[in-house]
N, C-alpha and C positions, 0 to 999 in steps of 0.2 A: 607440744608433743611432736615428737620427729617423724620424718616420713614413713620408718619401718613400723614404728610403733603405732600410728593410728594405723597403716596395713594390715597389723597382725588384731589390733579391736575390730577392723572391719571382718578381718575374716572368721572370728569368733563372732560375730552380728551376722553375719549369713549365715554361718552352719547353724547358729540356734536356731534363724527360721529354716534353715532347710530340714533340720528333723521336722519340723512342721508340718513342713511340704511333700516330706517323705511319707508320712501315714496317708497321703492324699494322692497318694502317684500321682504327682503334678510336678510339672518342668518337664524339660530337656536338658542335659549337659551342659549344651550350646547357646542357650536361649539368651537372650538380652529382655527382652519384650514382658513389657507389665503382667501379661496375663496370666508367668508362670507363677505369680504370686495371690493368684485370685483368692484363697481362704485366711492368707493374713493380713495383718492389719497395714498401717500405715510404713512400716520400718522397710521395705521392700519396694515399694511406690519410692523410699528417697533414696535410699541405697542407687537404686534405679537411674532415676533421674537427674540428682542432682550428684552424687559422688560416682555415677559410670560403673557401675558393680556388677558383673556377669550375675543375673539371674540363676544360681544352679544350686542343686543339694548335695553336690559331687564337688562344690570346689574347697579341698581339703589342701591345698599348697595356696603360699602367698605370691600377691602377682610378682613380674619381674621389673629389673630395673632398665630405664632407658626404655627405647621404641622399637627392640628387636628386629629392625628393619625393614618397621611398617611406617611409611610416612604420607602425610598429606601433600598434593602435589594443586597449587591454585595461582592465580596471579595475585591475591588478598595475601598470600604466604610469601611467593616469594619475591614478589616486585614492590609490591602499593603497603606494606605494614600493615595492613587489618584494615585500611582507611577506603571505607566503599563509597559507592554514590546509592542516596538513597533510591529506593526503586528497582536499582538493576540487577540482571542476573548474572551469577560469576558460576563457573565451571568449576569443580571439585572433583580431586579423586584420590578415592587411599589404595595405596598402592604398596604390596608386597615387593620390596625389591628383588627380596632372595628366596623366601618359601611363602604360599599361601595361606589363607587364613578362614578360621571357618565363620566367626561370628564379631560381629563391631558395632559399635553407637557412635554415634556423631553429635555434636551440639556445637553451636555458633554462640557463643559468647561475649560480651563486652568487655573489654580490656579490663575496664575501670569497678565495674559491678559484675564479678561473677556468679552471680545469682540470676543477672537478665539474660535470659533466652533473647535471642535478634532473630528476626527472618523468619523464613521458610524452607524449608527442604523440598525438591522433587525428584525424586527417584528417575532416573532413566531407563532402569531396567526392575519394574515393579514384580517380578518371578523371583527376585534378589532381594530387594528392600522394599522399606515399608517406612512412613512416619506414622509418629505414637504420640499422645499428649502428656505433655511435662510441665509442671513450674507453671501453670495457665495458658501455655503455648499447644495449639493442636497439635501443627507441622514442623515443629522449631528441632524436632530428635527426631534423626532415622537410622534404624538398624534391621539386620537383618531378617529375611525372612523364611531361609534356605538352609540349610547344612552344609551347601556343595562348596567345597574349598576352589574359592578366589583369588586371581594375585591383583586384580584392578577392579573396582567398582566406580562407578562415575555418577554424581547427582549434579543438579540445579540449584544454587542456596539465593533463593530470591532477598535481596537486602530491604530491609523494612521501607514504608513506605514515607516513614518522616526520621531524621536522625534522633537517635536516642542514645545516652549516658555518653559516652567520650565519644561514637563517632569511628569507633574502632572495634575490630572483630579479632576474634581469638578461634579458632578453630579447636574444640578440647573432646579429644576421642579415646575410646577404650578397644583395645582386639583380642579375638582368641585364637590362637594359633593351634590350639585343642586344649580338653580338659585339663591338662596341665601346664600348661604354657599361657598366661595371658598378661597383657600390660594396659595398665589401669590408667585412668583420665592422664593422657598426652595429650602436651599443648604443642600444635603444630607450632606456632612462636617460640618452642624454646630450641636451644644448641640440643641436637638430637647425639645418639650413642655412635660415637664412631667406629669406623669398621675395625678397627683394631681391638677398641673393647668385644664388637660383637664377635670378631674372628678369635677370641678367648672362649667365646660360647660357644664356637662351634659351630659358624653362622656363615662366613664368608672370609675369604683368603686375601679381600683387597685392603692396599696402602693406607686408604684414606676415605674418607663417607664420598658418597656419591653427590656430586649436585644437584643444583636446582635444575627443574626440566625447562628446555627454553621455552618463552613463548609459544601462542596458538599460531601468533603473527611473526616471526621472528623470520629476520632474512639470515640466509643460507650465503656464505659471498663465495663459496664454489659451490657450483651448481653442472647434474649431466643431465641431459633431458633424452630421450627418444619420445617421440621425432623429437628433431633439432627446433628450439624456441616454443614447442607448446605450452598450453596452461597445465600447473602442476595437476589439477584434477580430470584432467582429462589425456593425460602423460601416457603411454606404454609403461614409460621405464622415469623414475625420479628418484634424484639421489643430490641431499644437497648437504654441504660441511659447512659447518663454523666452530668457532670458539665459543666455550662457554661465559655465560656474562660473568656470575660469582665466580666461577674458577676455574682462571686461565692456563692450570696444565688438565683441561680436560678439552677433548672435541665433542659436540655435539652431531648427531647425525641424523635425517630425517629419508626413508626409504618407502617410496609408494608407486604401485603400479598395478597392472592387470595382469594377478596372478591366482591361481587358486592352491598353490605346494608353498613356494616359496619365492621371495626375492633377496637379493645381496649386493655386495660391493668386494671385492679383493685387490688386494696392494701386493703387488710380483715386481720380481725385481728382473721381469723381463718380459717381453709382450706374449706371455705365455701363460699357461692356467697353476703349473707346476710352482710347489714352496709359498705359496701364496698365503698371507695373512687374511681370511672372509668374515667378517659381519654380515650377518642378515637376519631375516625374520622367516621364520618357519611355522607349517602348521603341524598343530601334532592330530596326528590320523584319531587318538581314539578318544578325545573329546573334544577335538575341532577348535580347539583355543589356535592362540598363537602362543611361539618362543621367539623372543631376544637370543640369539647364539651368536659366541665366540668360535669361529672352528678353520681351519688348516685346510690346502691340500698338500698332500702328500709331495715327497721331493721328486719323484719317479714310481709312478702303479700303472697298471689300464686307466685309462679315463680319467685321469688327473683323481681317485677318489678325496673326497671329502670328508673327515674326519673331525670331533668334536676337539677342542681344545681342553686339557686336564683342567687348565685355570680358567672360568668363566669370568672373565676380565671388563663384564661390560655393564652398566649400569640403566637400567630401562626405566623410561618414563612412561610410554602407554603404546600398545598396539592392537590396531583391531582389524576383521574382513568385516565387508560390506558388498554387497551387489559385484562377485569379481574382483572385489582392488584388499591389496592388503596395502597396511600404511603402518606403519612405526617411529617411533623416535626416540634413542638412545646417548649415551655417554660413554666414552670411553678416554681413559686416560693417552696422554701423548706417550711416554714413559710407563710402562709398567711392569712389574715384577716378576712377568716370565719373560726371560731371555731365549726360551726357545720357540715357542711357539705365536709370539706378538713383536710385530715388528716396530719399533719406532719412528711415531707420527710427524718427527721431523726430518724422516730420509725424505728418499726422491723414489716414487716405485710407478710403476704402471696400474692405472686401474681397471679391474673386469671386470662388467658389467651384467649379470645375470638375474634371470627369474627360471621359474621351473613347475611341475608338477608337483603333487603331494608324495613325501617321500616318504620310504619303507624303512623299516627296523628302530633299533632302539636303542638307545636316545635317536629320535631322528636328524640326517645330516641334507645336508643341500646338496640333490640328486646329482647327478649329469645332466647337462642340459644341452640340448642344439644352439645354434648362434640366433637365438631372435630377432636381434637386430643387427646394423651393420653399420662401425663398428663394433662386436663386443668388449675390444681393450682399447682403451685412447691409443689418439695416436703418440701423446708422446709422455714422459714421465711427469707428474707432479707429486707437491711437497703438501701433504693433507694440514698441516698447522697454520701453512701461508697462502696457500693457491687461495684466488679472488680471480672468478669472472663477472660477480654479480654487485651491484654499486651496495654500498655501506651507506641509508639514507642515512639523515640527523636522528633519526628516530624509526622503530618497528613499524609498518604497515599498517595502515587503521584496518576497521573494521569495513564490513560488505555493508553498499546499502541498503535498505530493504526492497522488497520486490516491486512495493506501491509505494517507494519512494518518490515524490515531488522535487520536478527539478526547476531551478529557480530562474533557468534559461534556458530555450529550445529554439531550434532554427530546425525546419522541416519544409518537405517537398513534397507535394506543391502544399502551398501554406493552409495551412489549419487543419493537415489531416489528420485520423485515428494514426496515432504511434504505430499500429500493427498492420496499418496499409498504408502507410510513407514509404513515397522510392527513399527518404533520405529523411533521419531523425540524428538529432545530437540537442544531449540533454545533459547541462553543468548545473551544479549544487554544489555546496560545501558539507565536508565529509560531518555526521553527526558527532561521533565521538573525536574528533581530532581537526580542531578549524583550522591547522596547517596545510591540510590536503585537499585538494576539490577531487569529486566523484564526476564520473564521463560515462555517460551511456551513449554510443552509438549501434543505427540500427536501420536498415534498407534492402532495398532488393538488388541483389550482387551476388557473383559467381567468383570474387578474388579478393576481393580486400574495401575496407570503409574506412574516413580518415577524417582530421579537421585538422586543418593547419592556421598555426598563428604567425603571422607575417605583415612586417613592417610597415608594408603600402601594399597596393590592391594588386600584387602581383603573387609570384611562385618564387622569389627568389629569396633565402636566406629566411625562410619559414621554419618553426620549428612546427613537429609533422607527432599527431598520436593516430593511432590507429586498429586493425584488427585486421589480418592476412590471412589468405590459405596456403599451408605449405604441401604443395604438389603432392610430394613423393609419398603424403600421409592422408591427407583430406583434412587435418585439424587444422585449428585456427590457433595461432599466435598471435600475443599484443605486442604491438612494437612501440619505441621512442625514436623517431628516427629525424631526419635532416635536411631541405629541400639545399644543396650547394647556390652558394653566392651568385656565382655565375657559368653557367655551362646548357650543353648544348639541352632544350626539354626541360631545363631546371631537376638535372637526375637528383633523384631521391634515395638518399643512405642511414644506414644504420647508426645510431650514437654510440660513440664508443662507451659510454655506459648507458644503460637501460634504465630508466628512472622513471618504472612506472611498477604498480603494483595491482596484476589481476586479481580479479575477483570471478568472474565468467564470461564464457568466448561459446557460443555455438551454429551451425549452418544447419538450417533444414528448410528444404522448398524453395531455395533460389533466395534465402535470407539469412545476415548476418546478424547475429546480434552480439556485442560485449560490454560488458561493464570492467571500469579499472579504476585508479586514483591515481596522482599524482602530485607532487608537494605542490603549494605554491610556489618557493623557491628550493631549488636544487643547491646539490655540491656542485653541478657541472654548470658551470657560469660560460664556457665555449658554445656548446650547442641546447641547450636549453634553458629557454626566457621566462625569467620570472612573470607567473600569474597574476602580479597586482598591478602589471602597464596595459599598455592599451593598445589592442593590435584589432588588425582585420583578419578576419576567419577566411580561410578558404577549406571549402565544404568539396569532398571527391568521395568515386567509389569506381571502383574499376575491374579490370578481367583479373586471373588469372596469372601473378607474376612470374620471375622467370631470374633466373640465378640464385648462387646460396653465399649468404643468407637473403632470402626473398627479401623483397623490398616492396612499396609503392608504385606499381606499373605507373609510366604516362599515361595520361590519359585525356581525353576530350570530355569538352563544354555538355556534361551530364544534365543538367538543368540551369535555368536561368535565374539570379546570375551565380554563379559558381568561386563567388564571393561577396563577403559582407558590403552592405553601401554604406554603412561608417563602422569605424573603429570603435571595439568592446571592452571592458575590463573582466579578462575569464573570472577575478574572485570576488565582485560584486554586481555583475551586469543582471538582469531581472526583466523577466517579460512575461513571467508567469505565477498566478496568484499560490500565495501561500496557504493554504488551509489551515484551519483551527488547529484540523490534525490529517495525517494522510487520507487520502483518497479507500474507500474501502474495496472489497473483492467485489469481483460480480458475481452477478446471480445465479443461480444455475440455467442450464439453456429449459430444463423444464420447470422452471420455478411458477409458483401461482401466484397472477396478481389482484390483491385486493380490492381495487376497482377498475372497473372496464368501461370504454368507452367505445361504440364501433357503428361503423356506417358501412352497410344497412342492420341495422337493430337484430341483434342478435347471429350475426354470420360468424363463418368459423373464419380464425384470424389468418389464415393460410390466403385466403379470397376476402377479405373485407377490402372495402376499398380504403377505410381508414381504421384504424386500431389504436389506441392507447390504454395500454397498464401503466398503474399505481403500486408499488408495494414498498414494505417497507426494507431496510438491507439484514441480512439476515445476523451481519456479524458485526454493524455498527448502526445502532438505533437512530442515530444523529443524523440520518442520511436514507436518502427515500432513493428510491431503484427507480429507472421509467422507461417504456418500451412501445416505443414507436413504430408503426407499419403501416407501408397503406401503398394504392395506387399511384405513384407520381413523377415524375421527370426534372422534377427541380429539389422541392421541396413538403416535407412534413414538419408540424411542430403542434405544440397545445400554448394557452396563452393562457393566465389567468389576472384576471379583472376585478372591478371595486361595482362592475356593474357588465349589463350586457352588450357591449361595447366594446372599441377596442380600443381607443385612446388609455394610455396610463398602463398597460398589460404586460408582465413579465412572461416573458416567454421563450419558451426550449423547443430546441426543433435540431432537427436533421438539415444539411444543405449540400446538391449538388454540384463540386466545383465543375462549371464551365469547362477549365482547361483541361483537367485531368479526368473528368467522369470520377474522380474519390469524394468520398462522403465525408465534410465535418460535421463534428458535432458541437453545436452555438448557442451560447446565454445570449438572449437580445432583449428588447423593449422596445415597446410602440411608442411614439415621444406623446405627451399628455398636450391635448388640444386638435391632435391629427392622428392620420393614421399610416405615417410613415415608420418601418422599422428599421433599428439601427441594433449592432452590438454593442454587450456591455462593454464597460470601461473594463471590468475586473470578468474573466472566463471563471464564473462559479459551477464550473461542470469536471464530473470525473469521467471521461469515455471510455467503456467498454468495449462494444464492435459497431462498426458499422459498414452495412453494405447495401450496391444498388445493384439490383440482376432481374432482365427480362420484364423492365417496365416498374419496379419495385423498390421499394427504399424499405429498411430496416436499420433501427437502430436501439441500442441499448447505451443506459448510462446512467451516473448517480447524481443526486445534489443534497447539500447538507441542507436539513430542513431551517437553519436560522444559520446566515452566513455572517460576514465582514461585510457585504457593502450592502446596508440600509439604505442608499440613493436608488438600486436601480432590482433588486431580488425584494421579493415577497414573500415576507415567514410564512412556510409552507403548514403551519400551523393556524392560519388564520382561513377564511372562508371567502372563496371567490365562485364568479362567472369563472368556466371552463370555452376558451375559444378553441374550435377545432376547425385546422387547416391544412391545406398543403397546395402547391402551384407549380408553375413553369418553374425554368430554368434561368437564376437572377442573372442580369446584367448590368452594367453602367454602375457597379458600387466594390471598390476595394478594401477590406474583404466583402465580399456576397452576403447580404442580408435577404431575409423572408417579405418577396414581392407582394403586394399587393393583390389579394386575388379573389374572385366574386364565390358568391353561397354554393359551392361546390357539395353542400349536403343539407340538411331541415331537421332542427335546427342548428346553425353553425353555432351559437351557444346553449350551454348545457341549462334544463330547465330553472334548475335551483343553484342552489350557495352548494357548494360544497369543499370538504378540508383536506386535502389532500394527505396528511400526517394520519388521519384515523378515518377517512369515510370508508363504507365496506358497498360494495354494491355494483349498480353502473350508471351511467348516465342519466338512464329514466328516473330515477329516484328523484323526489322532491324535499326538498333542504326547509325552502318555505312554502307550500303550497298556498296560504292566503295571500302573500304577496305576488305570486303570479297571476291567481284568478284575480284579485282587485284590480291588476293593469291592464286585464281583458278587458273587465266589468266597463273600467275607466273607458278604455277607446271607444267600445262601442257606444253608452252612452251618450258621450260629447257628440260623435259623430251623428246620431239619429236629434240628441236636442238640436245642433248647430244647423248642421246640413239638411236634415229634413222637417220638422217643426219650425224651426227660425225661420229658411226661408219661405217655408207654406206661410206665413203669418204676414210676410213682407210682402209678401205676393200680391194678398187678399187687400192688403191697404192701400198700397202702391196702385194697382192695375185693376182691382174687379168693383170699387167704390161704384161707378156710375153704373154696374152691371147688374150689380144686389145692392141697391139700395132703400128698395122694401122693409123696411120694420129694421134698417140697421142689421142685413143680415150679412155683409162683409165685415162688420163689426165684429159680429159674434163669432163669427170664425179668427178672425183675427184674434181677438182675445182671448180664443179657447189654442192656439196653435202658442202662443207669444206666455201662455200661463207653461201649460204643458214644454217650452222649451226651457223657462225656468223652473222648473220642478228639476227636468232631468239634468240641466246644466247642476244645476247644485250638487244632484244627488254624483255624476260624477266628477265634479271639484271637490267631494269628503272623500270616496272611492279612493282616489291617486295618493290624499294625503294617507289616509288607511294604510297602504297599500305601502307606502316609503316607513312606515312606523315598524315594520315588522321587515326589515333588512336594513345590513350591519354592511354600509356601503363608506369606501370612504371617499373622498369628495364629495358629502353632500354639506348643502346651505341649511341648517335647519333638516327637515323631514325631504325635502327636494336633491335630485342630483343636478349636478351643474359642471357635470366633468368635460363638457366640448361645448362646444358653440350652438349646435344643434341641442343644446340642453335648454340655454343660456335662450333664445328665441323664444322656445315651445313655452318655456315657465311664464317669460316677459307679457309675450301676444297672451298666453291664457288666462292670466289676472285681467289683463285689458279685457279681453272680450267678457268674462264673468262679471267685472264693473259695470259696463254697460250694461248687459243682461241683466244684472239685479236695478239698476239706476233708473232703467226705462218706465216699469209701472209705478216705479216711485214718483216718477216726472208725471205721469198720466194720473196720477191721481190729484193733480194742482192743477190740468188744463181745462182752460175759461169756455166758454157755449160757442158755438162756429162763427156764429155771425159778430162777435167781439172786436174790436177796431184792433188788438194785440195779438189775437190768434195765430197771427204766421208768425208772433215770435215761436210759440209754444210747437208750431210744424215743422218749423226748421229745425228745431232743437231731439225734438222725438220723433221725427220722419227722416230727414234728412243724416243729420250731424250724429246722432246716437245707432237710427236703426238700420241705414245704409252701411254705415261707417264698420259697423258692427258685422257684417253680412259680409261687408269687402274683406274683413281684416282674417276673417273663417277662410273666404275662401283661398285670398293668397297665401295665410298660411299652410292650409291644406293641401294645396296644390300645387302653388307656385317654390315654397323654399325649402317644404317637407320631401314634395316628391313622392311620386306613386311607382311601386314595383309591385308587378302584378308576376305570382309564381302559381304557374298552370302546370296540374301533374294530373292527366286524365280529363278527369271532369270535376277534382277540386280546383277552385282557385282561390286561393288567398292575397288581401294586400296588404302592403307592411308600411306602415307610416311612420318614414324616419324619426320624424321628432318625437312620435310616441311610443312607450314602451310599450311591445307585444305585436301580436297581429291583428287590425282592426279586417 
């Protein structure tokens, strides 16, 4: 069946449901959307769906032939064949070339299976569209939602998350141009209706269909800027030409600046406003869009007016206002078909430069304007088909990187600072979507320009130089490519005569520069810029204020030490900085609530605690815990978490204040296992948000993924530790600065219990395991009353009161009652401790014991020894022979001497001598802490 003829069954399959629909007063003329068909059956859900069929009871004509001059405008269209990458999202827009349209559906289709819906749709402007469920896809169809005639709408089409059927996308859409004008499932892939068919219908007067719209990315190789070298988004005045890629007797044009009426461009054939051929972009007063116009001025009026051209000769891709700035992008032919009023794109004319206010009457024209800037008309004549000031890469611009982009090598001032309080940051990566280009973020505290220069040896001379300037006359900031000469006086620094870099953003606020740009690895310009994949030394500058046009690189002085690299790097694989699973996430809010708290003195507000730390989780990536650091200190804050309460084995985050600079970093470390020295990790598993030191005070915020890459030295924040809380002096004697060693600056410097940092809710005081804490009480004191006070009463009585009570054997009886009594409770806390290790999930332990330091490794060794004794002794005494026995001093030596001294000795130097007594007096409590034993005895 031929294409007219299923047209003319479909349109007999509508109007029979639209009488349907007509006893129902249901639909709209315009309608696309399922719901006008709420009371019939299935035949309208596919009509709908799957063959693209205006929804109406009004549509009594058949649609039209060809795309009327509505087309899809996308990089899947007209660059890549349909051919996406899974996951990503691609820009869309259908686009009324010549008249607007009221109603449309959209569907992403499979080359190969037209029946597969692919993707998803997002609507950019949800007051316009809307996605609907089709073919089992929710979001896969979006059409309108408005009546209000549109010449551009723009969506999201998210590409499915795995490939499916060929791998290739078809864009297949319906529009209505009104109730009688509508054209039916267009395939953006196919040869659309040329203007000459259309200019039969009464559509448009041009030669030839319009092209493809360039690129998002597309370089411009003439370029005017006001000021002179800004970034195009942050421009007064932008205006840049090129040729079209598919077809080279078109120009394409791209015009943007800060205007609220209008901006343009004119081609005169003298440095004058008069006879002048204008393009520009116009807003129209009375519903705030914008125009694409073709228009004139006049040969000779007042004020050179400005006049519409009879022939609109110009072919628009998309323009829009935003915050102040209009932007546009159009085509226009080199040659075109009015000989009076277009002038041809391959003379020689002067161009002039304008933007303006909102302008009056109708059609609207581009006002009169003052001179804005200076100059308004070049200085000298060019040819719009050939003029190039701006380099031709091998390839379009990549993309920007993202804002918590990971850079895969940073060199910063003084070392380890936060990025947003470095005098001097420079951060290389390779570009995501385009491994040909590296991404440069520079960024420091400066009043003119920030720079990294690549150069041969550890000098200034014959470096090639990237950078970020301020240009005087403007306050904006320009990215430069520029040139340190071979040899001359200061190593003067110059412009490349081509420019081979691609911003992305440049801005100054508070005595800081920041920009981000890209650059190939290797260039066209094989003279003044060095391929990316050799191996140079960086020298690192940032300086005043420059001076001549086009500004440059001031000289400058030895800014920090040293003011360049001490070896040689390769910009497109050098690496000093850990890769994440996946980027870094946002930070928190500054009033964000954290899940658990931790503060010394118990319960203060965190403005005056002397220590603080929150927990929480990140709000916009679950894989990653947030943490915030505060307290009283001059050097250092951190938290450590432990296998036990202890600090041997402890991953720990903390704050540090560098010595040389007073800036705060933020540092992944660990305490080495057996000591309790700390070091930095191999791998920095830290995202830093801020950090700052003011008036005695350290604050710090930052994230970490709860289960990272390096299993040697981070602890899945998922599991259950001791919480070590600390903070000290100001480190020294270690490059970089590690968390010093520093005494119980609070009680207790570990947190009671276990707790998990991934989900605990609470604060500090909460107990994770209560029995196991009370059993390591239970434990000390015991030992310490059987050993220390029963053992030795019982050693006493044997030893020294024999000849004193020796009536009825009453040194005996004490002795035996002191020496039972000491084994009772030795036992009872030798099960206590084992208890007591059976109910915590520690790791280094032997069995039910910890054995994580030395100090572990002692206290277990000496305690088995002494409980042997203790239990062996009345074992002994119950085989010793009558006194007066000729072998009796074996049996005294062995249970007086060798057992029960031995026994008594080994208490007490353990006790005292290798344990160690710290006595912590607060008032009139005193507690003392027995290293070897867990808790406070």
């Amino acid at each position: 069946m031929g294409r007219t003829t299923a047209a003319l069954v479909a349109v007999l399959l509508v109007n029979l449901v639209s009488l349907t629909n007509a006893f129902h007063g249901d639909g709209e003329s315009w309608s696309f959307t399922k719901h006008t068909y709420g009371l019939s059956l299935d035949v309208p859900a596919k009509l709908v769906c799957e063959y693209l069929w205006p929804g109406s009871h009004s549509r009594m004509v058949a649609p039209r032939d060809g795309n009327g001059g509505y087309v899809i405008r996308s990089a899947l269209v007209d660059q890549l064949d349909g051919k996406y990458i899974v996951g990503h999202q691609y820009t869309v827009d259908l686009v009324g070339l010549v008249n607007p349209y009221e109603g449309f559906i959209i569907q992403a289709r499979d080359r190969w299976n037209e029946g597969l819906i692919l993707g998803s749709f997002i609507p950019l402007d949800t007051s316009k569209a809307q996605t609907i469920h089709c073919l089992g896809n929710d979001h896969g169809t979006v059409t309108h939602n408005s009546k209000d005639p549109v010449s551009v709408q723009s969506f999201i089409w998210q590409a499915p998350p795995t490939l499916e059927g060929s791998g290739k996308v078809d864009f297949v859409y319906s529009v209505m141009q009104s109730s009688l004008q509508y054209w039916v499932r267009i395939n953006a892939s196919s040869p659309v209706l040329t203007y000459k068919e259309v200019q039969a219908d009464g559509v448009s007067p041009m030669d030839a269909p319009c092209p493809s719209a360039p690129a998002a990315n597309a370089v411009y190789r003439f370029t005017a800027t006001n000021p002179p070298n800004c970034v195009q988004s942050s421009c007064d005045y932008f205006l840049g030409i090129r040729t079209n890629d598919n077809d080279p007797t078109y120009l394409d044009f791209m015009l943007e600046g800060s205007a609220n009426g209008w901006i343009g461009v004119g081609f005169a054939p003298g440095p004058a406003m008069a006879s002048a051929d204008v393009l520009g972009c116009i807003m129209v007063i009375t519903t705030g869009n914008l125009a694409i116009v073709d228009a004139w001025n006049l040969p000779a009026s007042p004020d050179n007016n400005n006049v519409r051209d009879d022939i609109q000769n110009v072919c628009p891709h998309s323009a829009n206002y935003s915050n102040g700035r209009i932007q546009c992008v159009f085509s226009r032919q080199i040659i075109t078909n009015d000989t009076t009023q277009d002038v041809p794109m391959n003379g020689s004319y002067y161009l002039l430069y304008g933007r303006g206010e909102k302008p009056t009457g109708s059609p609207p024209t581009l006002s009169y304007h003052t001179a804005q800037f200076t100059p308004p008309i070049s200085d000298n004549p060019i040819e719009p088909d050939t003029a190039s000031n701006t380099p031709i890469p091998t390839h379009p611009c990549p993309s920007s990187p993202a804002a918590n982009a990971v850079y895969r090598f940073t060199a910063t001032n003084p070392p380890n600072c936060v990025q947003s309080s470095c005098d001097y940051f420079l951060g290389i990566r390779t570009n995501d979507n385009d491994p040909t280009y590296l991404d440069f973020m520079l960024e420091g505290s400066t009043t003119g320009w920030i720079g990294v220069g690549f150069a041969p040896a550890q000098a200034m001379a014959s470096a090639d130089v990237l950078g970020c300037i301020m240009v005087i006359t403007t306050g904006n900031l320009a990215i430069v490519d520029a040139w340190n000469l071979p040899a001359s006086p200061d190593n003067n620094n110059v412009r490349d005569d081509i420019q081979n870099v691609c911003p992305h953003s440049a801005s100054y606020s508070n005595g800081r520069i920041q920009c981000v740009f890209s650059r190939q690895i290797i260039t066209n310009d094989t003279a003044q810029d060095v391929p990316m994949n050799g191996s140079y030394y960086l020298l690192y500058g940032r300086g005043e204020k420059p001076t001549g046009s086009p500004p440059t690189l001031s000289y400058h002085t030895a800014q920090f030490t040293p003011p360049i690299s001490d070896n040689p790097i390769e910009p497109d694989t050098a690496s000093n900085t850990p890769i994440p699973t996946h980027p870094c996430p946002s930070s928190p809010a500054a009033n964000a609530v954290y899940r658990f708290t931790a503060t010394n003195p118990p319960n203060c507000v965190q403005s005056s605690c002397d220590y603080f730390l929150g927990i929480r989780t990140n709000d916009n990536d679950p894989t990653y815990l947030d943490f915030m650091l505060e307290g009283s200190a001059t050097g250092w804050i951190g938290v450590g978490f432990a296998p036990a309460q202890a600090m041997p084995s402890a991953d720990v985050l903390g704050c540090v204040v560098l010595a040389t600079s007073s800036e705060v970093a933020i540092v992944d470390a660990w305490n080495i296992v057996g000591g309790y020295i700390n070091v930095r990790d191999s791998i920095q598993n830290v995202c830093p948000h801020s950090a700052s030191y003011s008036n005695g005070r350290i604050q710090c915020v930052f994230s970490r993924q709860i289960v990272t890459n390096d299993t040697t030295q981070d602890v899945p924040m998922n599991g259950s530790y001791y919480l070590l809380y600390g903070r000290g002096e100001i480190p020294t004697g270690s490059s970089p600065p590690g968390l010093t060693f520093h005494g119980a600056q609070f009680t207790p410097p570990f947190s009671d219990g276990l707790v998990d940092p991934a989900t605990f809710e609470g604060n500090s005081s909460g107990e994770v395991d209560e029995l196991h804490s009370v059993m390591v009480r239970v434990h000390g004191v015991v030992m310490t009353v059987a050993f220390s006070i029963f053992g030795v009463i019982g050693i006493f009585f044997a030893a020294w009161m024999k000849p004193v009570l020796v009536q009825d054997g009453c040194w005996f009886q004490i002795h035996r009652a002191m020496m039972i009594a000491s084994l009772l409770l030795g036992v009872f806390g030798f099960i206590c401790i084992f208890v007591a290790h059976r109910h915590a999930s520690f790791r280094g332990y032997y069995g039910l014991v910890p054995l994580d330091n030395p100090g572990d490794i002692i206290h277990f060794t000496w305690g088995i020894a002494v409980m042997a004794m203790l239990v062996a002794n009345p074992i002994i005494a119950l085989f010793r022979c009558k006194p007066n026995a000729p072998r009796r001093w074996i049996y005294n030596l062995i249970h007086g001497v060798i057992v029960g001294l031995l026994f008594e000795l080994l208490v007490c130097i353990h006790d005292y001598h290798l344990a160690g007594v710290r006595v912590h007096s607060t008032g009139q409590n005193i507690s003392i802490r027995l290293r070897g034993v867990q808790g406070e005895h």
